[in-house]
N, C-alpha and C positions, 0 to 999 in steps of 0.2 A: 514465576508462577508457582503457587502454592506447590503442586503432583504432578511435576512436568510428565512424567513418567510414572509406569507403572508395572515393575517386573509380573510377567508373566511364568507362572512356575513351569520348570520342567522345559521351554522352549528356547530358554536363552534371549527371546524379545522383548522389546520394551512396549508401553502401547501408548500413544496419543489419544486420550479421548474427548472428542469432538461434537457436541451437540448445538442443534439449530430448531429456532422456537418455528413453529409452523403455525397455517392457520390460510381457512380458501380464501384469502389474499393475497397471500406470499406470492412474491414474485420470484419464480422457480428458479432463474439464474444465479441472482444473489445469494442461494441456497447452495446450487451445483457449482458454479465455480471455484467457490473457496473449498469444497469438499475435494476435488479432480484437483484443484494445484495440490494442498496439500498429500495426497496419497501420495502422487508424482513425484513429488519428494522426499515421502521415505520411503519410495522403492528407486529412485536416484541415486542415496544417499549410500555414503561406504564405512559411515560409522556403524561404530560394533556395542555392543547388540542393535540390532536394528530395530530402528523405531516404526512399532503400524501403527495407520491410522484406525480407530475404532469410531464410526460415527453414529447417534441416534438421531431421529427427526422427531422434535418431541411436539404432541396435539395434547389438545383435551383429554380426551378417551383413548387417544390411541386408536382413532379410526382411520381409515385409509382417505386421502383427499385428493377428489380431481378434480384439480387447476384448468384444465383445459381437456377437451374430448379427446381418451385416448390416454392421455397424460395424467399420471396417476400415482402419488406419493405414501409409499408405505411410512406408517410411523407409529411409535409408542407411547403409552398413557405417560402423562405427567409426574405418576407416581411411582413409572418405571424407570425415572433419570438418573442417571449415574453422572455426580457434579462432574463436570468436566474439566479440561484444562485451557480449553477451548472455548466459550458461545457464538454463537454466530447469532446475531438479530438479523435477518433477511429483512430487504424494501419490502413497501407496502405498495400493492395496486391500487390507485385510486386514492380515495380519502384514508390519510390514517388515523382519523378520529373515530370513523366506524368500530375499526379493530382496536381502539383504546374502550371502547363501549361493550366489546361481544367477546374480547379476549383479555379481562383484566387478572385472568389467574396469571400469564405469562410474566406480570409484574414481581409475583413472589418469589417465582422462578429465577428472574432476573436478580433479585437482592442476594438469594439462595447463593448462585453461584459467583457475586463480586466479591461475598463473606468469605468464602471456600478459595478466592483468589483468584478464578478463571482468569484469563484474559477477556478480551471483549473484543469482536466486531462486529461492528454496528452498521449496516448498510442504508444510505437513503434514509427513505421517512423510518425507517426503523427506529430511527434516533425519537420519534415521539416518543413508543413504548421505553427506552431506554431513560428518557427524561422524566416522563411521570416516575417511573420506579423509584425516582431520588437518585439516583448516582450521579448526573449530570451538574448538580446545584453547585456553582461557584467553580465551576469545569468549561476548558474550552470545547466545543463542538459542530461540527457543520451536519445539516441534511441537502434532502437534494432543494436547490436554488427554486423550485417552483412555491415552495411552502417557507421559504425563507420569514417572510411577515405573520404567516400567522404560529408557526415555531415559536418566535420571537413575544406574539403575543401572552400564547400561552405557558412559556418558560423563562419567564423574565430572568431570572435569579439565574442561567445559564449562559453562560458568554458563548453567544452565535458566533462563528468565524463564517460570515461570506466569503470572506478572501481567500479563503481554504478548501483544497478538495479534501484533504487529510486530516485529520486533528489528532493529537494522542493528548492525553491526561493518565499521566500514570499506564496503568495496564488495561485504558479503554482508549479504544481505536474507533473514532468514526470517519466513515469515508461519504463522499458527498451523491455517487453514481456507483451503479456496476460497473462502467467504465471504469470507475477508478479502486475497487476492491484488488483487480487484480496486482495493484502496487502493492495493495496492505499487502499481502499474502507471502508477494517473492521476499519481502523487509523480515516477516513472520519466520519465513523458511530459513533465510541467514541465522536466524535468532535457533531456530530449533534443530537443525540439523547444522547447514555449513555453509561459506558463503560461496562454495563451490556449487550444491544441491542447488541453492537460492538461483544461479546463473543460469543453469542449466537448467534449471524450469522456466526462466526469463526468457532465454533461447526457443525452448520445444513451443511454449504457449505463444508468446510477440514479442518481437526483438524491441520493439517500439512500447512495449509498454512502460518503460518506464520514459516520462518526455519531461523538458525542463520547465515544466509550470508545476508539475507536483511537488510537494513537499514530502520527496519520501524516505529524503537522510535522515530516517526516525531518530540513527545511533547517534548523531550531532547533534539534532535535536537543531539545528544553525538557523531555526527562523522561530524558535518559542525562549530563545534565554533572555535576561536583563543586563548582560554585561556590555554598556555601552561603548566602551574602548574595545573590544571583541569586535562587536556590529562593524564599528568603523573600522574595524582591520579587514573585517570577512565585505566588504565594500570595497576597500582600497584593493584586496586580491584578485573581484569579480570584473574590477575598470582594467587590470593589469593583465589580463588571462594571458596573452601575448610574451611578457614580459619576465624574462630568470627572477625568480625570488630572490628579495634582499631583505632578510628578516632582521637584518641590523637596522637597515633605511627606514622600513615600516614599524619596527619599537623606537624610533628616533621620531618618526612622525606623528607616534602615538604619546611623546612622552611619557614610555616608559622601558625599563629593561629590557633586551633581548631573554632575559633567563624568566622576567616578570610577563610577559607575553604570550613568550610560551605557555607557562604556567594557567596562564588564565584562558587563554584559545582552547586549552584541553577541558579545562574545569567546566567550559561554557560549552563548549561541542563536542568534547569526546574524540577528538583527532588534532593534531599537529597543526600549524597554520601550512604545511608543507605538504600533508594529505590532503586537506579541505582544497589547496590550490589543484590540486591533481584531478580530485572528485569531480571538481568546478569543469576543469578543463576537459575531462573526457564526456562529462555532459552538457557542454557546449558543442565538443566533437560528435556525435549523435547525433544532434540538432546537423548540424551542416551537411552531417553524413545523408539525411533524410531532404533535406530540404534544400539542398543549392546543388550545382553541376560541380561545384570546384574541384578540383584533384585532392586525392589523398596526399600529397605532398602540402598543398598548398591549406587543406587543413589544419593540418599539421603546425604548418607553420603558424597559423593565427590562433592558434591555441595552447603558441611554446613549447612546440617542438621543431629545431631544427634539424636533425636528423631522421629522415620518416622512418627506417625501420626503428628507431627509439619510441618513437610515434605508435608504431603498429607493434611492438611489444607492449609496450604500458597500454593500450587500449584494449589488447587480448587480454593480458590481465586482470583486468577490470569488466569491461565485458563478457569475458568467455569465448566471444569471436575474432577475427581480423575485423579491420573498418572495412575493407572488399568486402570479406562475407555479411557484414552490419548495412551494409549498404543495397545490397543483392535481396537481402533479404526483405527488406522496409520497402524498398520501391515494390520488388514484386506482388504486392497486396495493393498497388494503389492501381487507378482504372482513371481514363479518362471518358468523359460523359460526352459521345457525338453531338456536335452542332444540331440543333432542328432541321435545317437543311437537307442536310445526312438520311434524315431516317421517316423526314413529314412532306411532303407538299401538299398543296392546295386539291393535283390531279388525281391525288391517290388514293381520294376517296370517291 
């Protein structure tokens, strides 16, 4: 990003600054979430100088907007923006062609700051506003699946990913739900602080947030490159998760060199075929950790580790937890829903 940073004189800190377009649509979470991880993160965080967050909520006027009775968002005139390094496009309630009609100044704003090199998060139908403003044209993008067709209508010249809850192009990030912002954020925080901070907000906010349908190995980029011999190797590692790496087997089956493979696995994803297998494997271990009775041993083992405490080191690593505590932790948020029987009869009314 253009100003990642921004010494502040005399304090020794650095500042992040953060702005989010508003408007009495916004859907307030999409706004508060990405604000509350990142702070969290650079009061986490143990780099020096220490990075604040600085955020504005930028309106028309700079008038105050209540979203809901009680609820009530201070923010500043348009002309009071300070480019950020940061935007956030918050989801839209309701129709977002309304607020493409009653808020077209937000358009300028948004050129303003992809000029200046912001990053971009784009949340949900946000992505309308994001799409009119030009920056999307001949860009991949997702919003959220209910407006899927008429997105598509109105921004033909943008390549929709349904299949995607995440999309990145360059240094714009659209995510398809507030559900799923919180992945951009912890990938964001790796990025700006460490990917220690990045965990350890993974941890405090949902151990579960990151789950194996996202695409949120931004750094690999492993599901937006063209290198088809890659593809077929990052396929042949995901059937084999089980199985010791044989990177001579797999450049023999690729026809081509183990030193040519390499070479190209990194260029394509940005990691080893030897990381990507690990990656692969500890987020398949997640999955099972959440989702099945089996033992930690026996995880383990179906995800090529036979030694479980080698198992429970490389998953701490990567995680930030043990699979015990990753395990403890996921289940405990889940609820089961009593039968009708349980809680209804006929007599009881």
């Amino acid at each position: 990003m253009a100003s990642k940073t921004e010494q502040t004189a005399g304090k020794g800190k650095s500042i992040l600054r953060v702005a989010a377009l508003v408007h009495p649509r916004v859907l307030a979470t999409s706004v508060s979430l990405p604000l509350e991880i990142l702070k969290a993160a650079a009061e986490s965080s143990r780099s020096r100088p220490r990075l604040t967050v600085a955020s504005q909520l930028i309106s028309k006027e700079g008038e105050p907007l209540e979203l809901v009775e009680g609820f009530t968002l201070q923010t500043v005139s348009r002309a009071e923006l300070k480019l950020p390094d940061i935007l956030i496009i918050p989801a839209i309630w309701r129709n977002p062609r309304w607020v493409l009609h009653h808020e077209e100044w937000q358009l300028d704003v948004i050129r303003r700051c992809i000029d200046h090199g912001s990053w971009v998060a784009c949340v949900g139908t946000g992505s309308f506003l994001l799409a009119a403003s030009g920056a999307l044209e001949h860009r991949a993008a997702t919003t959220h699946w209910h407006w899927f067709d008429d997105f598509e209508r109105h921004f033909p010249a943008v390549r929709l990913r349904r299949d995607q809850l995440i999309t990145q192009s360059s240094h714009i990030f659209c995510v398809g739900s507030v559900n799923s912002v919180a992945d951009l954020m912890v990938y964001l925080c790796s990025q700006l602080f460490s990917s220690t901070a990045a965990r350890t907000i993974e941890n405090q906010f949902s151990p579960e947030i990151r789950r194996r349908f996202a695409p949120h190995e931004f750094g690999r980029e492993g599901d937006s490159h063209t290198d088809e011999k890659v593809m077929d190797g990052q396929l042949a590692l995901n059937e084999r998760l089980s199985e010791p790496l044989d990177l001579n087997g797999l450049a023999r089956s690729l026809g081509v060199s183990t030193r040519t493979l390499n070479r190209r696995f990194r260029e394509a994803t940005g990691v080893t075929p030897g990381t990507y297998l690990t990656q692969r494997r500890i987020e398949e271990a997640r999955t099972l950790l959440m989702d099945t009775n089996l033992s930690i041993a026996e995880i383990g083992w179906q995800v090529g580790y036979r030694d479980p405490s080698r198992f429970t080191q490389h998953f701490k690593r990567h995680a930030g937890v043990t699979p015990r505590q990753y395990r403890a932790a996921t289940r405990g948020k889940r609820f089961e829903v009593p039968k009708l029987s349980e809680v209804w009869s006929p007599n009881s009314h």
